[in-house]
C-alpha positions in Angstrom: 98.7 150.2 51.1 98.2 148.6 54.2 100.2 148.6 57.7 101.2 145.6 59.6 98.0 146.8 62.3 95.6 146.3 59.9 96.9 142.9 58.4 97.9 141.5 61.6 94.4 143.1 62.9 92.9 140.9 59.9 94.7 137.8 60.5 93.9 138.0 64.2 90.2 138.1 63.9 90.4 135.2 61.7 92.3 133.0 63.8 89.7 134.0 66.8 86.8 133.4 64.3 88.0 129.6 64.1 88.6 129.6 67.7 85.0 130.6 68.7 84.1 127.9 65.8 86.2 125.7 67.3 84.7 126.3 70.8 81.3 125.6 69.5 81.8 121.8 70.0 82.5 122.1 73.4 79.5 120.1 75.5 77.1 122.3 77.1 77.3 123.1 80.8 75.1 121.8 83.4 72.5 123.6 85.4 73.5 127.1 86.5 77.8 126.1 85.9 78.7 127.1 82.5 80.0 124.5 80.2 83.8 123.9 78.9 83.4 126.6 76.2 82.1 129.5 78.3 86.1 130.1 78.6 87.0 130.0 74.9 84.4 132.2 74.6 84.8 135.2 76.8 88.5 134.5 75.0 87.1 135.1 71.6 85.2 138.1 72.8 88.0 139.8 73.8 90.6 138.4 71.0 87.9 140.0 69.1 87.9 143.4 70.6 91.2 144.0 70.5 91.8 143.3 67.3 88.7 145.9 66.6 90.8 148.5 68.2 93.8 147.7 66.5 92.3 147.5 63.3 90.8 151.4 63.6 94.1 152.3 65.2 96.4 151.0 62.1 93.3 152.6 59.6 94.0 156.0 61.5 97.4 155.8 61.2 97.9 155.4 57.0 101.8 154.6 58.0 103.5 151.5 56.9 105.6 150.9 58.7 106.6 147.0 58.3 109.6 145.7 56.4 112.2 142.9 57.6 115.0 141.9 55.9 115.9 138.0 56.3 119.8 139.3 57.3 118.4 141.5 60.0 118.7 139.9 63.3 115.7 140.5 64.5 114.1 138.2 61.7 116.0 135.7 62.6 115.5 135.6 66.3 111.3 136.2 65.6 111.6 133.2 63.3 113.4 131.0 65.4 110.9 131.3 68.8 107.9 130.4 66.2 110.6 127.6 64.5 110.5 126.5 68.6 106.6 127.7 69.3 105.6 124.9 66.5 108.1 122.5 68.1 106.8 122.8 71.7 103.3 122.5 70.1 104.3 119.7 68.2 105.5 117.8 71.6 102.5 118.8 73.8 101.8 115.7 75.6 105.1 114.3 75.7 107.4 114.4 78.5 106.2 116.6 81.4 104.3 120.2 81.2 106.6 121.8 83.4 109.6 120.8 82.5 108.8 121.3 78.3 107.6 124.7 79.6 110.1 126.0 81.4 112.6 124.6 79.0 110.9 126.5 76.2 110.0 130.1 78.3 114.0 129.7 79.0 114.8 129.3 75.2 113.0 131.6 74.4 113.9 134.6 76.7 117.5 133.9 75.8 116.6 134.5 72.4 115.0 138.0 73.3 117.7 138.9 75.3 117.1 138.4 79.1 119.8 137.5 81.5 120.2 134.0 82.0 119.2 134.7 85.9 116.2 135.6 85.3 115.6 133.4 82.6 115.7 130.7 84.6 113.7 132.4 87.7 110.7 133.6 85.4 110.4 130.8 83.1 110.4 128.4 86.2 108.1 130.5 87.9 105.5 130.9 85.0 105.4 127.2 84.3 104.4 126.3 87.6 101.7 129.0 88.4 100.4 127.9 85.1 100.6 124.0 86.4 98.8 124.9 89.6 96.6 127.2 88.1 95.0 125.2 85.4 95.7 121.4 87.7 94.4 122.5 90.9 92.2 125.6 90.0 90.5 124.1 86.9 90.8 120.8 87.0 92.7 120.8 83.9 95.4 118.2 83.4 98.7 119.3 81.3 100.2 116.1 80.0 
């Protein structure tokens, strides 16, 4: 039987497998300045190693060690921040990035337990370095 690694190790190369795929219609850069994808890419390469690693670490192991109960309150509280990972996906581009962000971050270290002091310090704080970084470094725009 298998262990979580290995599954999770499995699913995870998939999902970087469509990234990469994904990335692939991504125009070409320009000259000497890589293109759009060159990012994605060096993403896949090493989404793609570490799931290598975990995938010969779990095969090493021959433990299984995964089981959840829906009454265990763990479950819950991992279902509930990908219930609200899908929701703040589902309202990208609505309202504003740091506000949905920090909103979400806050949710979602209350969930796992933080203080709410630092909740609200950290996920402020994350939100806009991840503004600035990707608005003023990259040029990206977040909604």
């Amino acid at each position: 039987m298998l262990n979580a690694d290995v599954v999770f190790s499995l699913i995870s190369f998939a999902v970087a497998l469509w990234y990469y795929i994904e990335s692939l219609k991504f125009p070409p850069g320009v000259g000497n300045v890589p293109g759009p994808a060159f990012y994605p890419q060096l993403i896949f390469y090493v989404w793609v190693l570490l799931s290598l690693i975990l995938f010969i670490s779990g095969i090493k192991k021959r433990k299984t060690y995964f089981s959840y109960k829906l009454s265990d309150p763990r479950t819950k509280r991992g279902v509930l921040v990908i219930i609200l990972t899908f929701l703040y996906l589902f309202l990208w581009g609505h309202g504003r990035f740091v506000l949905n962000t920090t909103i979400y971050l806050g949710i979602v270290m209350l969930i796992l337990g933080e203080k709410i002091v630092q909740t609200i310090i950290a996920s402020l704080a994350i939100s806009i370095f991840v503004y600035y970084v990707f608005n003023k470094l990259f040029n990206v725009l977040l909604f």
